[in-house]
C-alpha positions as CSV (number, residue, x, y, z in Angstrom):
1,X,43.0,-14.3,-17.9
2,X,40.0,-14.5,-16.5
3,X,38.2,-17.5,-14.3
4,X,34.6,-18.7,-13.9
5,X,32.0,-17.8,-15.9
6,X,32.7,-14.4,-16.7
7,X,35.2,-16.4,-19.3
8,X,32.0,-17.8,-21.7
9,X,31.2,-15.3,-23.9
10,X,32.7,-12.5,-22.1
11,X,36.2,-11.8,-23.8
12,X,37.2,-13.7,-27.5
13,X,40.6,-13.8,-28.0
14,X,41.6,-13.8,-31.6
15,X,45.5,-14.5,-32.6
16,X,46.3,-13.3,-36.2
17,X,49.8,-14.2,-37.3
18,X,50.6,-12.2,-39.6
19,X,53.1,-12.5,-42.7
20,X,56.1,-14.1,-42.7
21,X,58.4,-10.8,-42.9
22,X,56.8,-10.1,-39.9
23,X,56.6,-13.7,-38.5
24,X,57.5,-12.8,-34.9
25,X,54.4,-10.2,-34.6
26,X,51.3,-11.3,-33.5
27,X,48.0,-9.0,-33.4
28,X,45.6,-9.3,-30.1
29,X,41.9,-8.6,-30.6
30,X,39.6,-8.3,-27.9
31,X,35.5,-8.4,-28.6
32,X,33.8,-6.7,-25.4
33,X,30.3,-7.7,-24.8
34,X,28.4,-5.4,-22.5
35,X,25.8,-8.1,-22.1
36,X,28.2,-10.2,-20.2
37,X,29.7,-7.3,-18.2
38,X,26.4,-6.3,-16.6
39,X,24.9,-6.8,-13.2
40,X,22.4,-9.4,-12.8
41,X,20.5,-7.8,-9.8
42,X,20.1,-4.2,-12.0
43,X,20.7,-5.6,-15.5
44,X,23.1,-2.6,-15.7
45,X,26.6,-2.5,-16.6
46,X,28.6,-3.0,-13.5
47,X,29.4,-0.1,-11.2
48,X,32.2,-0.9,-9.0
49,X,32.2,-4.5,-9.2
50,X,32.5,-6.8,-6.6
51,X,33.4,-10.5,-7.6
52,X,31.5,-13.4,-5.1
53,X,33.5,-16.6,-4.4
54,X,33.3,-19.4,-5.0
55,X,31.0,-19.0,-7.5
56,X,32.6,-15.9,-9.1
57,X,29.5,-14.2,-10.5
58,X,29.8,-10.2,-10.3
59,X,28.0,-7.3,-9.6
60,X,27.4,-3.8,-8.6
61,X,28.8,-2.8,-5.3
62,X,26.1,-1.3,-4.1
63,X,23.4,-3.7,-4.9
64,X,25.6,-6.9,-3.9
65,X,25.9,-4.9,-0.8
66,X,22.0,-4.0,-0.5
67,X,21.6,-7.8,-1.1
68,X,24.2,-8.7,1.5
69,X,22.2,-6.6,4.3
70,X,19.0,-7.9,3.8
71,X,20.9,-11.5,3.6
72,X,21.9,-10.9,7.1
73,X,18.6,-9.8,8.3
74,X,16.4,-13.0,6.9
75,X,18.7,-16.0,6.7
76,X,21.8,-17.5,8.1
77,X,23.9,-17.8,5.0
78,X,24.1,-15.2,2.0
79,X,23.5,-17.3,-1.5
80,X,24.7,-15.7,-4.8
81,X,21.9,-13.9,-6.6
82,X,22.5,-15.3,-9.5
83,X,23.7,-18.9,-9.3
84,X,21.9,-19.4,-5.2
85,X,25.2,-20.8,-3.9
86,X,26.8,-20.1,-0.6
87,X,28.7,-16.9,-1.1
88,X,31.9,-17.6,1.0
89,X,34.1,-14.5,0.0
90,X,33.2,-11.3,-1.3
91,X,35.4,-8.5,-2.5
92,X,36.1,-5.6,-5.2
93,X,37.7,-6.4,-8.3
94,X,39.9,-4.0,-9.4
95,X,40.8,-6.1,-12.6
96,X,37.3,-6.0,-14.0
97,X,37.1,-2.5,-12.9
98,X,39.2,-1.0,-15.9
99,X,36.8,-3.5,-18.5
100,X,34.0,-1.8,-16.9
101,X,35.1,2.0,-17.3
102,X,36.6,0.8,-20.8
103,X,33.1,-0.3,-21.7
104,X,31.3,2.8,-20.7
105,X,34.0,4.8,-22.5
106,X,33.1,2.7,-26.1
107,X,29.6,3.4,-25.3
108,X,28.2,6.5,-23.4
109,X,24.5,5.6,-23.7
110,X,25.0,2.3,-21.0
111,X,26.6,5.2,-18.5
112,X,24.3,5.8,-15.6
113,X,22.8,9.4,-14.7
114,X,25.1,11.1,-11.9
115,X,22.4,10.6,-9.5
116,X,21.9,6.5,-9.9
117,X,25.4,6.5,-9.0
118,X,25.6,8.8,-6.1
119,X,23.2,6.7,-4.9
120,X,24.8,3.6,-5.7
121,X,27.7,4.7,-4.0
122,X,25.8,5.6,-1.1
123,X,24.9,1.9,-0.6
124,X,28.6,0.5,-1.1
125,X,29.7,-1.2,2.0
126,X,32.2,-3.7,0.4
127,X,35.7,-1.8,0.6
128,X,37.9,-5.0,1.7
129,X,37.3,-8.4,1.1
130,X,34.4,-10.0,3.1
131,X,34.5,-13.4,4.6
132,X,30.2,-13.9,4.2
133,X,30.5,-17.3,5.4
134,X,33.4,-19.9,6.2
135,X,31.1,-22.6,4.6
136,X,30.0,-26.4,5.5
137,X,33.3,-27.7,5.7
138,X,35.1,-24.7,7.2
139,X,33.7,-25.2,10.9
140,X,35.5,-22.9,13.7
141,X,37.2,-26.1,15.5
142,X,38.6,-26.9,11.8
143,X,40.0,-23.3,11.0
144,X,41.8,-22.9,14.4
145,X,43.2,-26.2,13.9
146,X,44.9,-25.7,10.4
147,X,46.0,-22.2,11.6
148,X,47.3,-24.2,14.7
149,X,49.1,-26.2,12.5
150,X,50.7,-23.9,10.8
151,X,51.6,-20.6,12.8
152,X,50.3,-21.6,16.3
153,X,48.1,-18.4,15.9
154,X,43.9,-19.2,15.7
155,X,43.1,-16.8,12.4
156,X,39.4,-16.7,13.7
157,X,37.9,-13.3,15.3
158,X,37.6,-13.6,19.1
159,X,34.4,-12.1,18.8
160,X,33.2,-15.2,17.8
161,X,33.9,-17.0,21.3
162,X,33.3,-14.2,23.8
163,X,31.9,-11.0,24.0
164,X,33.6,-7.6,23.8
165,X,32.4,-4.4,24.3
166,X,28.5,-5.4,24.7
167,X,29.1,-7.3,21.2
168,X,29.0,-10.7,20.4
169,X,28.9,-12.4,16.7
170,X,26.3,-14.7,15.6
171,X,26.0,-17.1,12.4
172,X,25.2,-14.3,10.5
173,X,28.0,-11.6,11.5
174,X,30.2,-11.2,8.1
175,X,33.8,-10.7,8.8
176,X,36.7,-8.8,7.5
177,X,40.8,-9.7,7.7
178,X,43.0,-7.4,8.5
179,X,45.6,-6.6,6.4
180,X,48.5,-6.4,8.9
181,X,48.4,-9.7,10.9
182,X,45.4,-11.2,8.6
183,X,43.1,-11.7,11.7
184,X,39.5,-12.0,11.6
185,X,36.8,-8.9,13.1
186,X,33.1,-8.6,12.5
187,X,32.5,-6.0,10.0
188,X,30.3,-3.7,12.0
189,X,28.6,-0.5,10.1
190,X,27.6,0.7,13.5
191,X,31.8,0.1,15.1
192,X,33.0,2.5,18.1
193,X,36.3,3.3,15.2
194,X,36.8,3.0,11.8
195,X,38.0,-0.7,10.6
196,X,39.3,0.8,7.2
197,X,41.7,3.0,6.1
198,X,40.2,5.9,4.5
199,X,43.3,6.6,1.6
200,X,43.5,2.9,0.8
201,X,40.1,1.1,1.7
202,X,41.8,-1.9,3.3
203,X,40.7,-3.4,6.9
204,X,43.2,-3.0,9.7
205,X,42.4,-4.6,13.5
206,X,44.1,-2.6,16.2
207,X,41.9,0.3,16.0
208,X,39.1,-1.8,16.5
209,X,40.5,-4.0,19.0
210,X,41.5,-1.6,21.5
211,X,38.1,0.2,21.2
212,X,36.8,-3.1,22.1
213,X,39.2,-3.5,24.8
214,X,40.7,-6.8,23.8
215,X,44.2,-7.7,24.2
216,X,46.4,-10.1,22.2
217,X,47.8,-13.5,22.7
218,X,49.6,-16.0,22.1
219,X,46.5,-17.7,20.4
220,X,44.3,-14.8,18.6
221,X,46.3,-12.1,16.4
222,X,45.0,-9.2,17.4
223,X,47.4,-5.8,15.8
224,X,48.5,-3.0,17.2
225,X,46.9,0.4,18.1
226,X,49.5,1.6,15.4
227,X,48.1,-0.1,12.5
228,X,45.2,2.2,12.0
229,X,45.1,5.6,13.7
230,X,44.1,9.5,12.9
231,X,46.2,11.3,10.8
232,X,46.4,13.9,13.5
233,X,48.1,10.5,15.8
234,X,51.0,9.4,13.5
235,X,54.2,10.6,14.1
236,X,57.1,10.7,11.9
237,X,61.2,11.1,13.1
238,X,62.5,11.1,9.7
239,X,61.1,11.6,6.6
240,X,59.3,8.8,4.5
241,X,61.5,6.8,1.9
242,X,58.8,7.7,-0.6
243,X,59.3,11.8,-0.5
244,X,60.2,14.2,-3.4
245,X,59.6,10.9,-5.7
246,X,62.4,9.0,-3.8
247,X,65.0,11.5,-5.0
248,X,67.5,11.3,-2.3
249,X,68.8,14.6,-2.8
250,X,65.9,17.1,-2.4
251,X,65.2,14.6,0.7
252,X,68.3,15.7,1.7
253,X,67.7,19.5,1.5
254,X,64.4,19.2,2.8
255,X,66.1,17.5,5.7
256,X,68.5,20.9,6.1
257,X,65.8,23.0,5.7
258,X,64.1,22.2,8.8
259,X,66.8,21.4,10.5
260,X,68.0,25.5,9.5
261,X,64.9,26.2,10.8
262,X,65.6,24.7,14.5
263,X,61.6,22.9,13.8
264,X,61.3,19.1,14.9
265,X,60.3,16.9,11.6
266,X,57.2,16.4,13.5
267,X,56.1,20.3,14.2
268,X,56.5,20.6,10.3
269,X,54.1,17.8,8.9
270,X,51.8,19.5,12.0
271,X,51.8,22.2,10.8
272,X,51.0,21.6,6.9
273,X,48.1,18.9,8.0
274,X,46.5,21.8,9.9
275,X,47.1,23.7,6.3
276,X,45.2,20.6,4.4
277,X,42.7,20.6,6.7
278,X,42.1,24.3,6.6
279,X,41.3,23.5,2.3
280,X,44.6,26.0,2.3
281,X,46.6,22.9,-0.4
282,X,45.8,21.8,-3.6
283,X,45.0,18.2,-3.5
284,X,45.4,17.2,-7.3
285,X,48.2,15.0,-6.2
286,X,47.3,13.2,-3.7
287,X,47.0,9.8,-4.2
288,X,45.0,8.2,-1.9
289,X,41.6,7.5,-2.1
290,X,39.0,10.0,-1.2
291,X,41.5,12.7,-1.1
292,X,38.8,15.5,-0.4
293,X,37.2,14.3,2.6
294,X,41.0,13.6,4.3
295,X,41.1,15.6,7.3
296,X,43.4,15.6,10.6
297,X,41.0,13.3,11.8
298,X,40.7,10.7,9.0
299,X,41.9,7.0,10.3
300,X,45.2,6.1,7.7
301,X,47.2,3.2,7.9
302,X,51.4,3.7,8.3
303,X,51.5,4.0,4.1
304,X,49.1,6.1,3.6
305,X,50.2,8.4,6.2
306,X,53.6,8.0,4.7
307,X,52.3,9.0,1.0
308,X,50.4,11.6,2.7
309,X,53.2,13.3,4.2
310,X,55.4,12.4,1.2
311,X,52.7,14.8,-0.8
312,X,52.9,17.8,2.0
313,X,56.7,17.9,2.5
314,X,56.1,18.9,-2.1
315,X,54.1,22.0,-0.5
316,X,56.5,22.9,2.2
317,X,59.3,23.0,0.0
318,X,57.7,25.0,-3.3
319,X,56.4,27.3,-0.9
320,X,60.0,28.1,0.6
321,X,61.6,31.4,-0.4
322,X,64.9,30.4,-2.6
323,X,66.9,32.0,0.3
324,X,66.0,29.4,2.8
325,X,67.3,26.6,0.9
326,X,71.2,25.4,1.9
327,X,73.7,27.3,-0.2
328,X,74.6,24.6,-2.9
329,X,70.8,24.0,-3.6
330,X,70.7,27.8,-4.7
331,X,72.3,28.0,-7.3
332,X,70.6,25.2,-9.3
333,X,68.0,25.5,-12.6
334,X,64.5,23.6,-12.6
335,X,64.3,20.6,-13.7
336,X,62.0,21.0,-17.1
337,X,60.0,17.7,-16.3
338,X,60.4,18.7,-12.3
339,X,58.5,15.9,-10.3
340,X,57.7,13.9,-12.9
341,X,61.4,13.4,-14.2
342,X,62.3,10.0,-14.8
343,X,65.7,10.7,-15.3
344,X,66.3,11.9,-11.6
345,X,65.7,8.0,-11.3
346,X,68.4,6.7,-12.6
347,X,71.1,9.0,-13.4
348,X,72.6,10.5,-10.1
349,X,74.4,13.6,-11.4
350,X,71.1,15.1,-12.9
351,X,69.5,14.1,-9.8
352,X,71.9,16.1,-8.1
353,X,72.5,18.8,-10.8
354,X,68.9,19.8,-11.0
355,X,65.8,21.0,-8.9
356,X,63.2,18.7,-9.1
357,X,60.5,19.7,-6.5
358,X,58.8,21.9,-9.0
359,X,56.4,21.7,-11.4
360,X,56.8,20.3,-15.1
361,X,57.4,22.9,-17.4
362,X,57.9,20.3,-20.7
363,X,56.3,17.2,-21.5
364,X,54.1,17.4,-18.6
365,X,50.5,18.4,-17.5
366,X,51.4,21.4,-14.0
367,X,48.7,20.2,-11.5
């Protein structure tokens, strides 16, 4: 379940069959240790861990990323704090994440104070997974030949040959892969643009790229402006598969709506980012990360954007008068569970039958 060493000592698995009228049931306990789910740079419990590879040791974001810096800054490879071996890969894991909040839970004297960790956070640099260091028998020549082999595309960073916008990388330049065409760029703090997306925290290249003024080839991926872009940049012509939970049906009268209205799609989203960024919209439900700080500015990726104008298209249409909804959508009663209906999923008729862009009035928490 888990690999390397954080599998000695860290979880016990005990199987209890129990009784033969109950032969087929089988009872999984699970012994937490908080002395093996602790940082070794801060001997605290972890805090937003980060897993280093190959090795696998983990540890605090913010101090692996304290550690990484000063790495940079006094030698040409980054060894593993714990274990000194060549750290290759480094990158969040979201799997021991939920063992460190459950440990915390268990056990509220290991919690931090709220300042340590706002100024933990304040150190965290690792939001995608780094590539630290190719290692010994990884050389460049090597890595563009496999990636010959198999695409015809060189998965290196161009940086890395030639310089681009007054920047060149050296042997100590850690790198990050996008998560479009899985390209290599030189994680910069100090970048022209953003290289991550700020609802999702994952690396994208085209941004960067054309800051840097580096075009594609046949040779070096290199994405599209598209990939990353402000919010205030993205444009929609129809609206996102994900809206009013999927339900094809409210997408269809939000559709009429604006369409009633004589509004492009487009002037609509406009409109309700300039509302988000004016703090006029309750953002309980937005799920992307960092939420709060989103403005018509923030870089997004093309599914963030999409979730993000999944989530206003809710507040244009609660906020309609019932009046200005199309004639058969009138008539019908709230759904009780309204958004959060599972029903709506799977049984067309109450899809239809029933409003469900509203809030839960049964068996749900309203927002």
């Amino acid at each position: 379940m888990i690999l390397g060493p954080v599998a000695d000592g860290f979880l016990r698995y005990v199987f209890k069959v129990m009784p033969a009228k109950e032969i087929c049931k089988k009872q999984l306990k699970i012994t937490l240790d908080p002395e093996h789910a602790k940082c070794p740079i801060c001997l605290n419990v972890w805090h937003d861990v980060v897993t280093a590879a190959p090795c696998l040791h983990n540890f605090c974001n913010g101090c692996f990323s304290e550690w990484l810096k000063r790495s940079q800054e006094r030698r040409a490879s980054v060894i593993c704090p714990q274990c000194r071996s060549v750290v290759q890969f480094v990158g969040r894991n979201h799997f021991l994440h939920g063992i460190e909040e459950d440990i915390l839970q268990s056990d509220s004297s290991l919690r931090r104070s709220d300042e340590e960790l706002v100024l933990l956070d304040s150190c965290s640099t690792i939001k995608s997974p780094l590539v630290v260091s190719r290692g010994k028998n990884m050389s460049h020549k090597r890595a563009r030949a496999q990636s010959a082999e198999g695409s015809g595309r060189d998965l290196s960073c161009p940086q890395c040959d030639r310089e681009y916008g007054g920047f060149q990388c050296n042997e100590r330049t850690v790198h990050l892969q996008c998560q479009a065409c899985s390209g290599m760029m030189p994680s910069r703090s100090n970048a022209p643009v953003p290289q991550h997306c700020l609802g999702c925290d994952r690396a994208f290249c085209g941004a960067y790229w054309h800051a840097m003024g580096a075009a594609g080839s046949d040779v070096y991926p290199v994405c599209n402006q598209e990939t990353l872009k402000p919010i205030a940049a993205h444009s929609l012509t129809r609206l996102p598969f994900l809206a009013h939970e999927k339900n094809r049906h409210e997408q269809d009268i939000t559709d009429k709506c604006i369409r009633q209205m004589g509004r492009p799609l487009q002037d609509v989203i406009s409109e309700w980012i300039r509302k988000m960024s004016n703090r006029e919209v309750d953002r309980t439900r937005l799920l992307l990360n960092h939420s709060e700080t989103i403005t018509s500015q923030t870089y997004v990726c093309r599914d963030c954007y999409d979730k993000l104008v999944s989530f206003l298209l809710y507040w244009f249409r609660i906020t309609l008068p019932k009046h200005c909804l199309p004639q058969e959508a009138q008539q019908r009663e709230d759904c009780w569970y309204g958004y959060a209906c599972r029903t709506q999923h799977h049984n067309e008729e109450h899809a239809r039958k029933r409003n469900h862009v509203c809030r839960p009035s049964r068996g749900a928490r309203t927002p």
